[in-house]
N, C-alpha and C positions, 0 to 999 in steps of 0.2 A: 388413858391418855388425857381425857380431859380435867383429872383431877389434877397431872403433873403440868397442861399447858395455864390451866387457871392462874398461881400465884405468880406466872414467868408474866402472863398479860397486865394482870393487877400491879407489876413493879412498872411493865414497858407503861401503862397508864399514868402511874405516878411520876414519874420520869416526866412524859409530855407535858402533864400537868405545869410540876414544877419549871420546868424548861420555859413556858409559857409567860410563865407567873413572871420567871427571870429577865423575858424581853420586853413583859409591859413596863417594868420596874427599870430599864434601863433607858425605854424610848421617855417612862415622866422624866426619868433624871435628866434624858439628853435636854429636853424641851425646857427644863427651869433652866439650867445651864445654859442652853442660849436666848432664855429671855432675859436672863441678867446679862451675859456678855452683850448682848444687841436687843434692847428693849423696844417693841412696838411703838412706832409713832405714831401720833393722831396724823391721817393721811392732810387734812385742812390744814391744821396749827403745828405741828411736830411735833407737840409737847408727848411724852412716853403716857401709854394709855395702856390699859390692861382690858384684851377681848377683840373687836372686830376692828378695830382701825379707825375709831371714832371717840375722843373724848367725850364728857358728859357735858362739857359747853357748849363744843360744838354741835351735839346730840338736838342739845336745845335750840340751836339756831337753826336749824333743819325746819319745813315749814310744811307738815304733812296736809295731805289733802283730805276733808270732812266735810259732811252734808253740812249745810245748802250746796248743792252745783247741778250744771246742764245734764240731766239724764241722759242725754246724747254724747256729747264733748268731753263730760266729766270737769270741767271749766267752774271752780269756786264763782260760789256767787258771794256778794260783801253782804246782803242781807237773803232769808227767804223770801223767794217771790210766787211763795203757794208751789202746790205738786203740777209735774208733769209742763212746767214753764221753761222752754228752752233760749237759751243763751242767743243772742244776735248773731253768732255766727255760727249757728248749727243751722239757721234760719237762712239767712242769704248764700252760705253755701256748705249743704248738706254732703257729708263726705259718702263713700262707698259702703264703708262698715257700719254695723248698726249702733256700738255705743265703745267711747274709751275712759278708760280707769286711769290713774297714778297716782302715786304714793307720796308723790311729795311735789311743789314747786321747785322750777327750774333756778334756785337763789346761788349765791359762792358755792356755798359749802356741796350743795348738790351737784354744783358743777366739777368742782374738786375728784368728789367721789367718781363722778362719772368718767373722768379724763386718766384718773390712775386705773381703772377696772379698764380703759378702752385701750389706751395709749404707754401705760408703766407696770402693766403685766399683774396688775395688785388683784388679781383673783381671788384673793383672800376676802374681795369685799362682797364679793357674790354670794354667799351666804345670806348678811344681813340684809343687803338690796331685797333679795330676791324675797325674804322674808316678809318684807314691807309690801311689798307688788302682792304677796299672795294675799296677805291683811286688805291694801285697798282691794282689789278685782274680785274678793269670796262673791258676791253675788253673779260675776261670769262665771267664775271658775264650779259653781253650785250645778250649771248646765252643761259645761264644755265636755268634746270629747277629744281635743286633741290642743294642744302644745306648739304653733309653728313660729320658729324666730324668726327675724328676719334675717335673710342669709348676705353674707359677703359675697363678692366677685372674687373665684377663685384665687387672683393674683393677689388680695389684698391679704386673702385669710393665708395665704403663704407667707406674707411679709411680717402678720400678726399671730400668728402661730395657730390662735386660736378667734374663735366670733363671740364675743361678752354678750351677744345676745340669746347665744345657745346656754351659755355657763348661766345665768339670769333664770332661764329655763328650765333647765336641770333642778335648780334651787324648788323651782317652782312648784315640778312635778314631785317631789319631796315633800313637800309642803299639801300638796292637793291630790295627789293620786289621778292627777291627769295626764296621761300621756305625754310627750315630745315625739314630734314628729318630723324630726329635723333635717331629712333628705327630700322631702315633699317639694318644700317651694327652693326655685334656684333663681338664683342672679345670674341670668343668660348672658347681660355684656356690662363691661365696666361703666361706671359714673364717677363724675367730677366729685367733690367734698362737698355738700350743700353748703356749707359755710360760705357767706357770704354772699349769696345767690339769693333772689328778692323770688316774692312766692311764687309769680308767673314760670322763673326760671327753676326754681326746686320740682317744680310739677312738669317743663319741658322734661330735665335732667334723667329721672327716673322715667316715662313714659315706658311702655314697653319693656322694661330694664328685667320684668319678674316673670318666670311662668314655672308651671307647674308640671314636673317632668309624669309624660305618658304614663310609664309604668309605677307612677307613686299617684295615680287618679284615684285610683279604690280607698288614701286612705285620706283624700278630704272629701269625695264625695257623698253626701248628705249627712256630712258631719256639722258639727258645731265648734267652730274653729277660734281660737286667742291668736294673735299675734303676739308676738312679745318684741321687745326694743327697747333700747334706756334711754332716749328722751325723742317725747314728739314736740316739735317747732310748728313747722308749718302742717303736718299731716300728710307731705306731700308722700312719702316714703310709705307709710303705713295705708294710705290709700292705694297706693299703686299693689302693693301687693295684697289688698283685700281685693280689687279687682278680676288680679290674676286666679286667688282661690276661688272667685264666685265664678269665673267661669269658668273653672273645673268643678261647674255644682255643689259646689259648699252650701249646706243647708242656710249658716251666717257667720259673720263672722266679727267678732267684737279683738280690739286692740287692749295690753295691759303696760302699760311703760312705767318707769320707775319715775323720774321726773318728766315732768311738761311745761312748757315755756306758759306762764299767764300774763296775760292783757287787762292791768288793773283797772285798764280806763273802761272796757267796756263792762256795762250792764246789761240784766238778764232782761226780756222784753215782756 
């Protein structure tokens, strides 16, 4: 029997094989097929770009972030000002989390990126974001044990299908073999749009807004926690929910965002 089921297996294998071979060969064809019928555009310029949605101009114009900065804030400094010297406003007011990362200032082009990924469904660009975020944050992500985005208010993340701060994450956890943890922290009630809102009011807005559902305590407790987000402004948001994880015992909790808004005027003290 098994010498007669042998060459019947060996053809049923050849088969799958080739069968296989036949679908990858048909999904490159589909995909040249429609990058010529509909070429990628640079998401900033529109010019047809070949890869993430990013020209190599625009690439250039991107304004990544590199030491000197606040070891705290993560806030570019314009000169070194010696180790361990933190920034004027990690000093006057010290946020909840212990230190934040990002990969690039908050300039057009960042903005661009950020509003097609949040707002034009371009998840395409979560990849390369997320790529950047894990390049700047390797000296958080070196200790973390867990992955939390920051979550929408259920009604929003209905309207927007999905939270670009989980997709950012997912990249992330690819990238670093760090967990997501992404049912952990919830957005209890909804909040206005920060936009527009002066920092008194972005830190009213959120108050309260986050907590960390009971039965998901076990997996931030005495853990070592990221937030993840795609632009901090005032901090207020990222504050509020480092908050919320430290007091469901979060060993700490450090923030990684893709862009962050900088204050060229101030200097490091």
């Amino acid at each position: 029997m098994d010498a007669e089921a042998s060459p019947s297996r060996s053809i049923s294998g050849h088969l799958r094989g080739a069968l296989g071979a036949c679908r990858s060969a048909w999904r490159h064809t589909a995909r040249l097929a429609l990058d010529i019928a509909l070429p990628t555009l640079c998401v900033a310029c529109r010019e047809p770009v070949h890869g993430e949605g990013v020209c190599a101009t625009c690439w250039a114009k991107l304004s990544f972030i590199a030491p000197p900065y606040c070891p705290r804030l993560g806030i570019p400094f314009v000169y070194d000002p010696g180790p361990d010297l933190l920034s004027m406003e990690a000093i006057a007011n010290p946020p909840a989390y212990a230190r934040a990362r990002a990969a690039v200032r908050y300039d057009d082009v960042a903005r661009t990126l950020v509003h097609a990924l949040k707002y034009q469904d371009r998840t395409d660009l979560a990849p390369a974001m997320g790529r950047w975020m894990a390049r700047a944050g390797r000296e958080l992500l070196e200790g973390a044990d867990a992955l939390v985005p920051v979550p929408l208010h259920w009604r929003r993340g209905w309207s927007r299908r999905y939270n670009q701060s989980g997709a950012l994450a997912r990249v992330i956890e690819r990238q670093s073999g760090v967990k997501v943890a992404s049912e952990a922290l919830r957005r209890v009630r909804p909040t206005q749009q920060q936009i527009g809102l002066s920092r008194p009011q972005r830190a009213t807005n959120v108050q309260g807004a986050f907590k960390v559902a009971g039965h998901r305590q076990s997996d931030i407790q005495g853990r070592r926690v990221i937030l993840i987000d795609d632009v901090l402004t005032s901090g207020a948001t990222v504050d509020a929910c480092a908050r919320a994880l430290l007091r469901a015992k979060a060993a700490s909790v450090d923030v990684l965002v893709f862009a962050r808004v900088v204050d060229t005027h101030k200097a490091p003290i």
